[in-house]
KETOR-610017 format. One record per residue (C-alpha): x, y, z. Coordinates in steps of 0.2 Angstrom, whole numbers, plus 5000, padded with zeros to 4 digits. Example, Ala and Ser with C-alpha at 12.3 -4.5 7.8 and 13.67 -1.06 7.14 Angstrom:
BEGIN
506249785039
506849955036
***
This chain:
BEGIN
486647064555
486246984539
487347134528
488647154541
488846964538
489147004520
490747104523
491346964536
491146844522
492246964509
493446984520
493646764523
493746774507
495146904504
496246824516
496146664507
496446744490
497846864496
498346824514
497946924533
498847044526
497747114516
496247124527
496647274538
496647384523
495147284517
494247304534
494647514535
493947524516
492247454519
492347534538
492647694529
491047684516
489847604528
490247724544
491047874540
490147894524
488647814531
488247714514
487447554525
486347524512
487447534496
487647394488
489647464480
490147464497
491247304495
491647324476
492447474478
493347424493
493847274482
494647384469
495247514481
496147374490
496847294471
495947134474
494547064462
493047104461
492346914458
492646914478
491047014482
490146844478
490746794496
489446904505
488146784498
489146624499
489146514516
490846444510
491746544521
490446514537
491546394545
493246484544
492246634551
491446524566
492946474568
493946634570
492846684583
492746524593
494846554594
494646754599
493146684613
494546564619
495546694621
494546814631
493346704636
491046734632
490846904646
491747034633
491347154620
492047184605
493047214594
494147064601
496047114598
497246974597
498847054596
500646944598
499746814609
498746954618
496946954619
496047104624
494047174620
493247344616
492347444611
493947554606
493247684599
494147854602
493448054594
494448084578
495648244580
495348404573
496348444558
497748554559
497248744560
495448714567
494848794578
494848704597
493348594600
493048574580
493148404570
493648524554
492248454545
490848604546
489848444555
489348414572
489648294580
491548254578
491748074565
492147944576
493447814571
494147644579
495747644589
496347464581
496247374563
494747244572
***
């Protein structure tokens, strides 16, 4: 729990310095290293996710901070209001909707492949998230 609380931090800390805007593509660049590329335990994760997303690198500091605790308590306190405590997650709040997961859905075979391939000489197919959590 302790590293994923990291990337939670970074993230806080990305939508203070740039706005929510910026966190989906923040969340799906440190998704994308730490699950499909299976680097858990590499500490670049959230630096190149930083620079792949154009924000600075000084940001990374976050996953050791406790400034950003509160917002993040706080977050979650709102979508568990939503939803209410007997749920899963992600929890997805979307135009006033709130709903829970997992969502997590086989990703498709590249064009051309062969039926019941993922295209990516691996077995089994990559899985990737149906929503931006």
């Amino acid at each position: 729990m302790e590293s994923a609380r990291g990337s939670v931090r970074v993230c806080a800390a990305a939508v203070e310095h740039a706005g929510r805007l910026v966190l989906g593509p923040l969340y799906t660049a440190i998704g994308t290293r730490l699950h499909n590329q299976r680097r858990r335990e590499d500490p670049a994760v959230i630096t190149e996710a930083l620079t792949e997303c154009a924000l600075p690198a000084s940001l990374a500091s976050a996953a050791t901070s406790t400034q950003f605790d509160q917002i993040i308590k706080d977050s979650h306190h709102e979508a568990s209001d939503d939803v209410g405590l007997d749920v899963g997650t992600p929890v997805l709040r979307i135009a006033g909707t709130a709903l829970f997961g997992p969502v997590v859905t086989p990703a498709p075979p590249p064009a051309g492949a062969p039926p019941g391939s993922s295209g990516t000489g691996s077995s089994p197919s990559p899985l990737r998230t149906a929503s931006s959590n």
